[in-house]
C-alpha positions as CSV (number, residue, x, y, z in Angstrom):
1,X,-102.6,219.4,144.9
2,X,-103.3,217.1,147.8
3,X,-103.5,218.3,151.6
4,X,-100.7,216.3,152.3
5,X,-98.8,217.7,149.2
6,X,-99.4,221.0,150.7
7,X,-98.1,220.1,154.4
8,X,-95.0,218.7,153.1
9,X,-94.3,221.7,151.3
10,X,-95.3,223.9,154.4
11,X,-92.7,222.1,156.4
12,X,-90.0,222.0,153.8
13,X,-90.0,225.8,153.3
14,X,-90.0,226.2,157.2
15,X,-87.0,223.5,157.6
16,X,-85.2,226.0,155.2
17,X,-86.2,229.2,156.7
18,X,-84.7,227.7,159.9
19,X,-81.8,226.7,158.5
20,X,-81.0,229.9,156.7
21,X,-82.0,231.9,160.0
22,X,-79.4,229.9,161.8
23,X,-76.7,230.6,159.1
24,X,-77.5,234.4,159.3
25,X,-77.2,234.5,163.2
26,X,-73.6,231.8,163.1
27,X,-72.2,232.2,159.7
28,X,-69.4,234.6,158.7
29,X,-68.3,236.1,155.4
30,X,-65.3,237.5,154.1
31,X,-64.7,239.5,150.8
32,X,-62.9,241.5,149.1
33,X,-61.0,243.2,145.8
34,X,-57.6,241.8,144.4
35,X,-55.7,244.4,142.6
36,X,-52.3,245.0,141.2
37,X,-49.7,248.1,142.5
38,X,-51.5,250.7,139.8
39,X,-54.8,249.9,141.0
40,X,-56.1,247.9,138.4
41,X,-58.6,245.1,139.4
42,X,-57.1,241.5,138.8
43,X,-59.2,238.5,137.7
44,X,-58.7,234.7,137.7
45,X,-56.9,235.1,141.0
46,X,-57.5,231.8,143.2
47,X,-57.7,233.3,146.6
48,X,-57.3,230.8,149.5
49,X,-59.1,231.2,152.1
50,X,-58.1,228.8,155.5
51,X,-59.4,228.2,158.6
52,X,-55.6,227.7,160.9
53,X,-57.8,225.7,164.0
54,X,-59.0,223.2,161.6
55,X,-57.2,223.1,158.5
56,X,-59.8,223.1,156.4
57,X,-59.6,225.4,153.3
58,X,-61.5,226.9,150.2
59,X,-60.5,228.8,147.1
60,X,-62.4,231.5,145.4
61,X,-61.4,233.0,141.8
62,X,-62.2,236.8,141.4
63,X,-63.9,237.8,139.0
64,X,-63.9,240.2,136.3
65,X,-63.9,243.6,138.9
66,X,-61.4,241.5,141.0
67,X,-63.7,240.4,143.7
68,X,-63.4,237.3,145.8
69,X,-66.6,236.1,148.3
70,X,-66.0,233.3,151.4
71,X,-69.9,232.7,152.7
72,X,-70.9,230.8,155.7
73,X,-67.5,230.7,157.2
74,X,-67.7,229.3,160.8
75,X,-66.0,231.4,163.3
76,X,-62.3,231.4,164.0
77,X,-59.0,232.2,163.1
78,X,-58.2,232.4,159.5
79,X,-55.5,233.6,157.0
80,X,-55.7,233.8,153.0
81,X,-53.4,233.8,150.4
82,X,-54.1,235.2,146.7
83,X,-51.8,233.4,143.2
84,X,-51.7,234.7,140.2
85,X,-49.0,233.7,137.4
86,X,-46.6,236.5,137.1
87,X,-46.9,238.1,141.0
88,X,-45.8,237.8,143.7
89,X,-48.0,235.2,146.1
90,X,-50.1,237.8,149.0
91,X,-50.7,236.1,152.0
92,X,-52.6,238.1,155.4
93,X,-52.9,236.4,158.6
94,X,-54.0,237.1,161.9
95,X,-57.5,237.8,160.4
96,X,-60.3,236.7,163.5
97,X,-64.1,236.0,162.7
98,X,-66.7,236.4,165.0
99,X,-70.4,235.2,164.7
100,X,-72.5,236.9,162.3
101,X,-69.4,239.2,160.9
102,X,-69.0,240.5,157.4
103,X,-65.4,241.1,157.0
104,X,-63.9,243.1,154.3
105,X,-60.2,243.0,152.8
106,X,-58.7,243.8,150.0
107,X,-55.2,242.6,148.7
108,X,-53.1,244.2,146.6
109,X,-50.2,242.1,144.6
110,X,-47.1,243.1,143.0
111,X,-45.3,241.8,139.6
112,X,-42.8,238.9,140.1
113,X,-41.3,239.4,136.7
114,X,-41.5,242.6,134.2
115,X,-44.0,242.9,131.6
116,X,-43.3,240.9,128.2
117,X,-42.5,242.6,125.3
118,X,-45.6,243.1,123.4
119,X,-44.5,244.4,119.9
120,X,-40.9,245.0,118.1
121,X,-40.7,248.6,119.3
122,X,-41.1,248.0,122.9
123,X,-38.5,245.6,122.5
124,X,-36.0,247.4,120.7
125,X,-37.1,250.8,123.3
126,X,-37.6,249.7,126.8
127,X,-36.1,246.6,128.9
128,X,-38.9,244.1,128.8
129,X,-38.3,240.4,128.7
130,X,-39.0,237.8,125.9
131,X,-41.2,235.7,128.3
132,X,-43.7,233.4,127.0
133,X,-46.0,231.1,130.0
134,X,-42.9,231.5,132.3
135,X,-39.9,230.9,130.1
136,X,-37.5,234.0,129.5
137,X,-34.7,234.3,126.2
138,X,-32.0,236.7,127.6
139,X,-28.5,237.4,126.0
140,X,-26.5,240.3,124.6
141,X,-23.9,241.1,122.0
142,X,-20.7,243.1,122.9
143,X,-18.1,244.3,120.3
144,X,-15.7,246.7,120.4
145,X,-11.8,247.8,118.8
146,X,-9.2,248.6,121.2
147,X,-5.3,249.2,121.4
148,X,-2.4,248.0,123.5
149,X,0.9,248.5,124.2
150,X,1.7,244.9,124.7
151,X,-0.6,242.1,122.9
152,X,-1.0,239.2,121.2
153,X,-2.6,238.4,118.3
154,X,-6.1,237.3,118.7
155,X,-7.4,233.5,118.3
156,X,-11.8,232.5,118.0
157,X,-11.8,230.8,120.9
158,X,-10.9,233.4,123.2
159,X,-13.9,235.2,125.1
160,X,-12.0,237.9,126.5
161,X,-10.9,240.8,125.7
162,X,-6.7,241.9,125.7
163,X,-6.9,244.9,128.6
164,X,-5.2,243.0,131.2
165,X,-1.2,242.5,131.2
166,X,-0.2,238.6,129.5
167,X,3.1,237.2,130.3
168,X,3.7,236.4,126.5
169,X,2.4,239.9,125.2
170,X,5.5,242.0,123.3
171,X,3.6,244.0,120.7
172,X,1.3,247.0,120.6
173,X,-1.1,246.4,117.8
174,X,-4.8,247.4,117.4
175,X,-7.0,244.8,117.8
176,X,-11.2,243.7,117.8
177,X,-12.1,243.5,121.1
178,X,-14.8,240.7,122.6
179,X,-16.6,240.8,125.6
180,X,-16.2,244.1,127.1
181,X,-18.7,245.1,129.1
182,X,-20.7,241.7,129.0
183,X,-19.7,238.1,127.8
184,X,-21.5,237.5,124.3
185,X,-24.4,234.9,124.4
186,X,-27.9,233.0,125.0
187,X,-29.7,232.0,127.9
188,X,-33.2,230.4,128.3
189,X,-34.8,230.5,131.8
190,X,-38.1,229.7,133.5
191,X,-39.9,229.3,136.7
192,X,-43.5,228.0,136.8
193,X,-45.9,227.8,139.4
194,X,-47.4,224.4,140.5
195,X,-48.3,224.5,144.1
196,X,-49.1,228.0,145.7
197,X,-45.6,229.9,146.3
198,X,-43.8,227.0,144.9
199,X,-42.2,226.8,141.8
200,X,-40.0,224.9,139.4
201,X,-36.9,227.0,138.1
202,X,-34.1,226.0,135.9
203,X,-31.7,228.4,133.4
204,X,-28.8,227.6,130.8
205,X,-26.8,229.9,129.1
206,X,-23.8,230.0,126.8
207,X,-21.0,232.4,125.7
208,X,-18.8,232.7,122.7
209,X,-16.7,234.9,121.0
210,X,-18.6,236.8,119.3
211,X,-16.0,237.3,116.2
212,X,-16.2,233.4,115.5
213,X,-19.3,232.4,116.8
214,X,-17.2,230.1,118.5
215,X,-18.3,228.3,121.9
216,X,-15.7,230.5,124.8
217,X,-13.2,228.0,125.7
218,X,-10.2,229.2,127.7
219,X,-8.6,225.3,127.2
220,X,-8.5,225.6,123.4
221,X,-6.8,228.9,123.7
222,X,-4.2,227.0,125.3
223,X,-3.8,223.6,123.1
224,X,-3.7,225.5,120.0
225,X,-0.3,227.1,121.1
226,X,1.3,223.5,122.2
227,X,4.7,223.0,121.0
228,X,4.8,226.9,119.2
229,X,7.5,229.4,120.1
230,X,7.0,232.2,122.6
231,X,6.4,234.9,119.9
232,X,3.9,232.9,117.8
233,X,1.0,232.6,120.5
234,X,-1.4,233.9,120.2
235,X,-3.8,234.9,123.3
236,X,-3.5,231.8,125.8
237,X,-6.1,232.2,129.0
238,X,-7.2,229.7,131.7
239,X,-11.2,229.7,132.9
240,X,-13.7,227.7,133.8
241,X,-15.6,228.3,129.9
242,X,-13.9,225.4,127.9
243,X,-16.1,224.6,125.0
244,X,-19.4,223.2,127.0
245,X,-22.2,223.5,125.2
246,X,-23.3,225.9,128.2
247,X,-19.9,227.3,129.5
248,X,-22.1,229.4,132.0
249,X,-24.6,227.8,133.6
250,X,-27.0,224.9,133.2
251,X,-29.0,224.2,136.5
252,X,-32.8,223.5,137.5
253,X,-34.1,223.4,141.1
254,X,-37.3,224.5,143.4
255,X,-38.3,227.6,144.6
256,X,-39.8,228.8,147.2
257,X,-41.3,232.3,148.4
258,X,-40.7,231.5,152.1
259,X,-38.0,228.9,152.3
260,X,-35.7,229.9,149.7
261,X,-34.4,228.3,146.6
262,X,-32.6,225.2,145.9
263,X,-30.6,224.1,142.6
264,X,-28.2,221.7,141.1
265,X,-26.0,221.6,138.0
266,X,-23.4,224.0,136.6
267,X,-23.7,227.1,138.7
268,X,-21.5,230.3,139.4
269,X,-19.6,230.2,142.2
270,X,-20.5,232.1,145.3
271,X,-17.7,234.4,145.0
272,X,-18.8,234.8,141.5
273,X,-21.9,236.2,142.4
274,X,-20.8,238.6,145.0
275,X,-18.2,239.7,142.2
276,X,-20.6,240.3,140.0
277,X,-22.1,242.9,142.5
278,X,-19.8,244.7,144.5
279,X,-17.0,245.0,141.6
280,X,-17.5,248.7,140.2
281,X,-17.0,247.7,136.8
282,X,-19.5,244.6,137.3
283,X,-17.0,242.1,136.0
284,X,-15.8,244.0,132.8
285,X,-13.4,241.7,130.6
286,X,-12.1,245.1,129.4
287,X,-11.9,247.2,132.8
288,X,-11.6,245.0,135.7
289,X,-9.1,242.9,136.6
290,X,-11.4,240.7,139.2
291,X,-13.9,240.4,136.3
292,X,-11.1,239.1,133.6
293,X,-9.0,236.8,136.1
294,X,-10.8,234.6,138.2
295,X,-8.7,234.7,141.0
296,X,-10.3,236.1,143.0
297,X,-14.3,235.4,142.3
298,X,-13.2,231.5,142.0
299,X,-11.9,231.5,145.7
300,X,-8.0,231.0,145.1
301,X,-8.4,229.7,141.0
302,X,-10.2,231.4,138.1
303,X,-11.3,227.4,136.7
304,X,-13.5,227.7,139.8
305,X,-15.5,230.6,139.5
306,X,-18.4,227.9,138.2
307,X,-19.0,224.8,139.7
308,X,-19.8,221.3,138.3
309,X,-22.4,219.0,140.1
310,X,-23.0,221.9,142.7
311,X,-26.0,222.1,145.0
312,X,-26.8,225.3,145.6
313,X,-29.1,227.6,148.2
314,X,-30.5,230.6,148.4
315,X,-32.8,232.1,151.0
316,X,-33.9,236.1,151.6
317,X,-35.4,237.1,154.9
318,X,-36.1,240.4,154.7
319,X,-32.9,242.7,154.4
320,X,-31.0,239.5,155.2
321,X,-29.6,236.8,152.7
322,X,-27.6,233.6,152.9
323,X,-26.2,231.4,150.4
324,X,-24.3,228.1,150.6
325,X,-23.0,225.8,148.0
326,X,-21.6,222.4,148.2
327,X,-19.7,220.4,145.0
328,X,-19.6,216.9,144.4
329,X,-16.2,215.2,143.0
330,X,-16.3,214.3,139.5
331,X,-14.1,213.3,136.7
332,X,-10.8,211.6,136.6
333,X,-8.5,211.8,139.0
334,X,-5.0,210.1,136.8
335,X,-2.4,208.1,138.0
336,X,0.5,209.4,140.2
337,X,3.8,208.2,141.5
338,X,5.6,209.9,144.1
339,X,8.9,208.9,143.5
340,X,11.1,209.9,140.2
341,X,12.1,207.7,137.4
342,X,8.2,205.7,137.8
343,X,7.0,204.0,134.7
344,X,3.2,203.3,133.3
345,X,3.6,199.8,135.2
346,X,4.2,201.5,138.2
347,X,1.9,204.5,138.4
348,X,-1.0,204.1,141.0
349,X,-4.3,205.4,140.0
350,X,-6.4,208.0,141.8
351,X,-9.4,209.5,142.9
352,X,-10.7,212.8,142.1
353,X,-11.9,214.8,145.1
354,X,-12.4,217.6,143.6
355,X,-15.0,218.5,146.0
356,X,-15.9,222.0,147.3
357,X,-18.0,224.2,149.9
358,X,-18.9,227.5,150.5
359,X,-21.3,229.7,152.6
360,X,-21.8,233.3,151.9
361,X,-24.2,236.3,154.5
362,X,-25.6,239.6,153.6
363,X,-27.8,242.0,153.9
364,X,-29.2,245.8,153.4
365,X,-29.7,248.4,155.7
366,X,-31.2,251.6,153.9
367,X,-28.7,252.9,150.7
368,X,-25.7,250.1,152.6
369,X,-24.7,246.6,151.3
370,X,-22.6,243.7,152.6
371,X,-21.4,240.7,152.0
372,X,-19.2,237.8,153.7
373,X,-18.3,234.7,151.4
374,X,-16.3,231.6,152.4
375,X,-15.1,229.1,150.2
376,X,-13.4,226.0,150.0
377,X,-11.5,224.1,146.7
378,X,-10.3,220.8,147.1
379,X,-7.7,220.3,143.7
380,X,-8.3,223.1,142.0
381,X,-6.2,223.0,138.6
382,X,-4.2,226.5,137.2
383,X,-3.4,225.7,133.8
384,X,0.2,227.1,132.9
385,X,1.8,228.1,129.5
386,X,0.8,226.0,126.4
387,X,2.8,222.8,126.3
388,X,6.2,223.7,125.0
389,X,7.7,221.8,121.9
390,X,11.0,221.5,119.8
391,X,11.8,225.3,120.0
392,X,11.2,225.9,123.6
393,X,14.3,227.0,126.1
394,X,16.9,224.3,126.0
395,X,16.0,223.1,129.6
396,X,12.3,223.4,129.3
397,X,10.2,223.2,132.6
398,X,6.7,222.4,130.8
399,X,8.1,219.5,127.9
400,X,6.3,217.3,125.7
401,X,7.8,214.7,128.1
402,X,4.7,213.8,130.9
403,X,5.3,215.0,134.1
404,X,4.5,214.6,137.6
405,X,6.4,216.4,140.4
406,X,8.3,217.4,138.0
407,X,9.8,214.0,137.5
408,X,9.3,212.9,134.1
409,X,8.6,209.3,133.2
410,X,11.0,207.2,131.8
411,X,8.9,204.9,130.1
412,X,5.9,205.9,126.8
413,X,4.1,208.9,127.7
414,X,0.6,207.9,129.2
415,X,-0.6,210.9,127.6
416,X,1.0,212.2,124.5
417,X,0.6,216.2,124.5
418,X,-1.2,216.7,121.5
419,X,-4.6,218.9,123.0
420,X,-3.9,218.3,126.4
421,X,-3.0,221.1,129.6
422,X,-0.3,221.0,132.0
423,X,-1.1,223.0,135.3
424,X,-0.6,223.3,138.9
425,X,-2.8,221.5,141.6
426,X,-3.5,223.1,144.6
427,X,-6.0,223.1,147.8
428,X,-7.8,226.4,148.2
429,X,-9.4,228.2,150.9
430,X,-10.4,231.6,151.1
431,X,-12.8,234.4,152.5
432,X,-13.9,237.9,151.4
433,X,-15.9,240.8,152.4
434,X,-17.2,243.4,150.2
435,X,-19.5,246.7,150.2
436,X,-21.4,249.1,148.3
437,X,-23.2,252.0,149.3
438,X,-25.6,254.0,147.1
439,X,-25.3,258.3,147.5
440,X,-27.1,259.7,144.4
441,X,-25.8,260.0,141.8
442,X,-22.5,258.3,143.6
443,X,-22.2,254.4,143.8
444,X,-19.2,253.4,146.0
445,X,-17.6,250.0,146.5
446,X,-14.9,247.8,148.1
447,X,-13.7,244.9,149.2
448,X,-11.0,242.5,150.2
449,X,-10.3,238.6,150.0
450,X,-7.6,236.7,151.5
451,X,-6.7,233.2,150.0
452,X,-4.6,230.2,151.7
453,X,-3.4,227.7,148.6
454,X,-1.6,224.6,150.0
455,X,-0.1,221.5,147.7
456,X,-3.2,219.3,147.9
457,X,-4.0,216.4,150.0
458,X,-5.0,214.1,147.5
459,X,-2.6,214.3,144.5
460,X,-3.7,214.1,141.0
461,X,-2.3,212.0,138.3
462,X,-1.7,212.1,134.8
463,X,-5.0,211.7,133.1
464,X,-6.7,213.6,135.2
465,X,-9.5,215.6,133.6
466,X,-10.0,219.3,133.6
467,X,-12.7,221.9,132.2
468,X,-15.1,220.8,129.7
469,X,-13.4,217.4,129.8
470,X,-9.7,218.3,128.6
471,X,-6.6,215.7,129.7
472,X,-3.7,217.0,132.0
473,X,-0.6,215.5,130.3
474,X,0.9,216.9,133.1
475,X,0.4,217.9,136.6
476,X,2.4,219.5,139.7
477,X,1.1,218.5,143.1
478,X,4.1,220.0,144.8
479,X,4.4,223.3,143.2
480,X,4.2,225.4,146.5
481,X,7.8,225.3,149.1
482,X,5.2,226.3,151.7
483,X,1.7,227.9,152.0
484,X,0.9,230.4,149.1
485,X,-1.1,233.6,150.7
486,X,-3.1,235.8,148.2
487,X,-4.6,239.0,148.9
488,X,-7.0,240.9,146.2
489,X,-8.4,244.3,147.0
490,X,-10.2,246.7,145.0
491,X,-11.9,249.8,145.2
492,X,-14.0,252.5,143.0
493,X,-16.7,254.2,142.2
494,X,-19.6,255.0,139.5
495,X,-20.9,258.6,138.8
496,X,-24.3,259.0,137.1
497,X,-23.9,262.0,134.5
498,X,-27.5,261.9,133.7
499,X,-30.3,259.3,133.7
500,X,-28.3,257.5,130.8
501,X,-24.5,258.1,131.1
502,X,-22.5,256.8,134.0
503,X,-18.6,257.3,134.7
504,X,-16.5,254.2,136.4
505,X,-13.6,254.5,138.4
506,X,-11.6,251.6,139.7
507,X,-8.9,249.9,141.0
508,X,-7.2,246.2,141.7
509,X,-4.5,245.1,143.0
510,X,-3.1,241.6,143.9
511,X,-0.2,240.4,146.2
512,X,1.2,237.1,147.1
513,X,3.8,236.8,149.7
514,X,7.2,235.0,149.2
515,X,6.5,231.2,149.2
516,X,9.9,229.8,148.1
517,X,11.9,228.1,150.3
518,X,14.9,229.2,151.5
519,X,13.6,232.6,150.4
520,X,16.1,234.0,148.6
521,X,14.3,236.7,146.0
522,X,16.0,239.4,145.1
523,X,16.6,241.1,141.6
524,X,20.6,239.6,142.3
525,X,19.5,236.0,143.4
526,X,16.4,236.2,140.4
527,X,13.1,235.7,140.7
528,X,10.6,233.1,140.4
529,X,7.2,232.7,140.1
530,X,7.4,231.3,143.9
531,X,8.5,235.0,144.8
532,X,6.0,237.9,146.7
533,X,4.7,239.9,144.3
534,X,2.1,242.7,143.2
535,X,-0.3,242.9,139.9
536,X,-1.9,246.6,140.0
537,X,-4.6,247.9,137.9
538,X,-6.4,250.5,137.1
539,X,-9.4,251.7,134.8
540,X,-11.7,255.0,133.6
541,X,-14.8,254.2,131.4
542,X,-18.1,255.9,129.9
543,X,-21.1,253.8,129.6
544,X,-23.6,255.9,127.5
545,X,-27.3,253.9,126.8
546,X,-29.0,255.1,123.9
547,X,-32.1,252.2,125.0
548,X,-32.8,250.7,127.8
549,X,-30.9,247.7,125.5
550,X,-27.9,249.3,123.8
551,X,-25.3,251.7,124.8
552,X,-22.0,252.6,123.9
553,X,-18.9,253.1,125.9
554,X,-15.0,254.2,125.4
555,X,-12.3,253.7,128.4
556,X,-9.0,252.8,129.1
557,X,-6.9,250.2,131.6
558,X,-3.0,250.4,132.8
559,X,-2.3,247.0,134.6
560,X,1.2,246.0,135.6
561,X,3.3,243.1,137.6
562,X,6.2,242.9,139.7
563,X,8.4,240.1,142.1
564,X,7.4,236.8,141.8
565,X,3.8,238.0,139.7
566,X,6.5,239.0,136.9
567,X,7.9,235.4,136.2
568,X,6.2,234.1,133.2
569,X,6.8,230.4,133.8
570,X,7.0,228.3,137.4
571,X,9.2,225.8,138.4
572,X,12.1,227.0,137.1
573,X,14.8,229.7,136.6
574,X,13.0,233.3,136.7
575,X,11.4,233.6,133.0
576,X,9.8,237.0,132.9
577,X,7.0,238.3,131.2
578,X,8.2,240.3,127.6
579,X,6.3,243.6,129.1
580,X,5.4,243.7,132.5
581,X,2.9,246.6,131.8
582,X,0.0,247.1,129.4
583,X,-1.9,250.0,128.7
584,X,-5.4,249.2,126.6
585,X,-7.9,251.6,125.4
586,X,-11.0,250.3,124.3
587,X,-14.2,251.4,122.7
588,X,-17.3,249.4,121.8
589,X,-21.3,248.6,121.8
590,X,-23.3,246.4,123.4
591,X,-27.0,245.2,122.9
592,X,-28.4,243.0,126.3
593,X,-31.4,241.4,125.7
């Protein structure tokens, strides 16, 4: 080697001794060990590590022992964040380097989602999910046999089971029961990752009857009695389930660990989801009234308690929540006269503005829940009695004849009856507050919701489209004398026996005040469906889990009417219910997935 080979070298291995001097007296480090809550070391975790005063950031997977390394970080303020699929995003802050400093911290992370289910007997034992790279199958099966006093015959297309009082019930009869516990059916849902703490999410699920196999659809139960007698029905319902390929939901959206989520599509009404938490029997077709009528969860209408073309937010802040909702119209809004005696020529068409709001606040404090809902319904439909045909009552206030106002039209029908609904239009506001607190092995909860219903501002028409894309053949926009008030209120409790049998208690009452005008209800003068009334019920059941995924139960529910809540058809002369009670025990199994 030359002597000049050998000075360049001398200064090139002085240059870097310099250089790593310098980096030894500036530089920082930080480092650490990722693990999960049990301990365990996590690898392929991308650690961010970011300098706040410039920006600038770098990310470090750890490796097999869970260990991350940041070298030569200048000195600053800095605060990291560690990802993995399936936890919860870490993040520290606050973290301060000086020169020279060799900072240690370790970060421990916690499971977003349970473990999947890893072999046939952990599925069939335990309650892990059927999750494969972020998308979950979920569903369940419920069947039972029951009894009442005063029923129908069953029909496939109804999803519910026969507990509650039915204005058209006059037999007892034993009966298989759908949907006790838990509406029957699939879901698929998923959220994947693709920007640190930000994820896409979307779910859609189904129910059916689980006798038929049959798509729920409350509509259907209705058409197939058009133009039947009384005592040939069989069970007629209304909801917001009317043969859509995904009666439940069918949404997607963004999520977000520190600014919440946002969704659109077919979601669950706010009041829905309070429902679902603070009723004792957690929505129970068989047991609770709140949970098989709508009423109450839909904010004034049980075809509301899931919304079409809904955007929908979400956002947790510690022991705090908040939701709100808003609806976009859709559909068909008819055509509607406002005089009698109007022909096709002469009826106007209109909008729908079917359009809705809501907002709803919550929060925890130690073993205390709360929650405060409002919502708002802008021509919500109640779908009345099947059509009535040929052998109906002799002055028949639901005919075959289309009707708006009740004035019939004089010319040809617009829409002939044949599977179509007739129903009630109304505007709908209401709010409701509801509780729970947790006293091992006691749960106790409560709540209360007070609904305004007004004749709606914009009318609907004949034509106009209900649930799952049925036709109104006819429609009343001026149902109500003067504002309809309904109050709901329920109550009750659950008792944990043991670690896997629980006892429910619970009651439900609704009342609406006296909306006819003059008022003149009274057994003498007869009543109308325009008169105050009460609905009461009440129910006892034992929920028994032999898994984590089935469990048996056997209860009973009373449930009566009275006053106005009695009259089996509106509009008309007092036409009340066959039975104004029911009593219903039911037993049955149910496997959740």
């Amino acid at each position: 080697m030359s002597r000049l080979a050998v000075c360049f070298s001398a200064v090139v291995l002085c240059l870097a001794s310099t250089i790593t001097f310098a980096q030894a007296q500036t530089g920082a480090s930080l480092s650490g060990t990722v693990t999960d809550q049990a301990g365990g070391a996590l690898r392929d975790v991308a650690v961010t590590v970011k300098n706040v005063d410039t920006g600038d950031a770098r990310t470090i997977t750890t490796d097999g022992a869970g260990h991350y390394q940041a070298l030569s970080l200048p000195l600053g303020r800095f605060e990291i964040r560690a990802a993995k699929q399936g936890f919860a995003n870490e993040t520290r802050t606050g973290i301060s380097l000086t020169v020279g400093e060799n900072a240690m911290l370790d970060i421990k992370m916690q499971r977003s989602t349970p473990d999947v289910c890893a072999s046939g007997h952990e599925f069939a034992t335990t309650d892990c999910t059927l999750s494969w790279h972020g998308i979950t199958l979920y569903g369940a099966y419920d069947i039972g046999v029951g009894w009442v006093s005063h029923g129908l015959p069953e029909n496939g297309y109804n999803y519910e089971g026969a507990s509650l009082v039915n204005r058209n019930g006059y037999e007892h009869r034993f009966l298989v029961a759908p949907n006790n516990l838990q509406q029957t059916g699939l879901g698929i849902r998923g959220k994947e990752e693709f920007l640190p703490g930000w994820s896409v999410v979307f779910n859609a699920s189904t129910g059916i009857n689980p006798q038929s196999g049959l798509l729920a659809n409350a509509s259907a139960t209705q058409t197939i009695n058009n133009g039947l007698p009384r005592k040939s029905y069989s069970y007629a319902i209304d909801g917001a389930r009317a043969g859509q390929p995904f009666n439940d939901e069918i949404y997607a959206g963004i999520s977000s660990t520190d600014f919440g989520t946002l969704t659109f599509g077919r979601q669950r009404a706010l009041g829905t989801d309070v429902m679902l938490l603070y009723d004792p029997a957690g929505g129970s077709y068989a047991f609770s009234y709140i949970g098989y009528n709508g009423t109450m969860a839909g904010g004034g209408d049980t075809e509301d308690t899931r919304w079409d073309d809904a955007l929908k937010y979400r956002l947790t802040y510690g022991p705090v929540h908040f939701g709100a909702m808003y609806k976009f119209a859709d559909g068909s809004g008819g055509c509607y006269s406002g005089s009698g005696g109007w022909t096709a020529a002469t009826c106007t068409p209109e909008s729908a503005h079917n359009n809705a709001y809501g907002f709803d606040i919550g929060g925890n404090y130690g073993k205390f829940s709360a929650d405060l809902v409002f919502q708002q319904y802008n021509q919500a439909i109640s779908v009345l009695n099947p059509l009535l045909g040929p052998q109906s009552l002799s002055a028949p206030y639901q005919s075959t004849t289309n009707s708006i106002n009740t004035n019939p039209i004089t010319g040809d029908n617009l829409i002939g009856p044949t599977n179509t609904v007739y129903g009630i239009v109304t505007d709908n506001r209401a709010v409701m507050a509801a509780v729970k607190y947790t006293w091992n092995p006691f749960k106790l909860f409560a709540g209360y919701e007070y609904i305004w219903q007004n004749n709606p501002h914009n009318p609907l028409g004949v034509g106009a489209s209900d649930q799952g894309g049925y036709i109104m053949s006819g429609v009343e926009d001026n149902n109500l004398d003067s504002e309809k008030l309904v109050q709901i209120w329920w109550t009750g409790g659950k008792y944990a026996i043991d670690s896997k049998t629980e006892i429910t208690l619970s009651w439900y009452q609704q009342r609406q005040n006296d909306f006819r005008l003059p008022p003149t209800c009274s057994a003498s003068a007869g009543f109308r469906s325009s008169c105050a009334g009460n609905l009461n019920e009440g129910s006892f059941y034992v929920d028994h889990h032999f898994t984590k995924r089935f469990d048996g139960f056997v209860g009973i529910a009373y449930s009566w009417v009275s006053g106005g809540l009695a009259i089996a058809i509106p509009h008309g002369p007092g036409v009340p219910y066959f039975s104004n009670n029911n009593l219903a025990p039911t037993a049955g199994l149910r496997f959740a997935f």
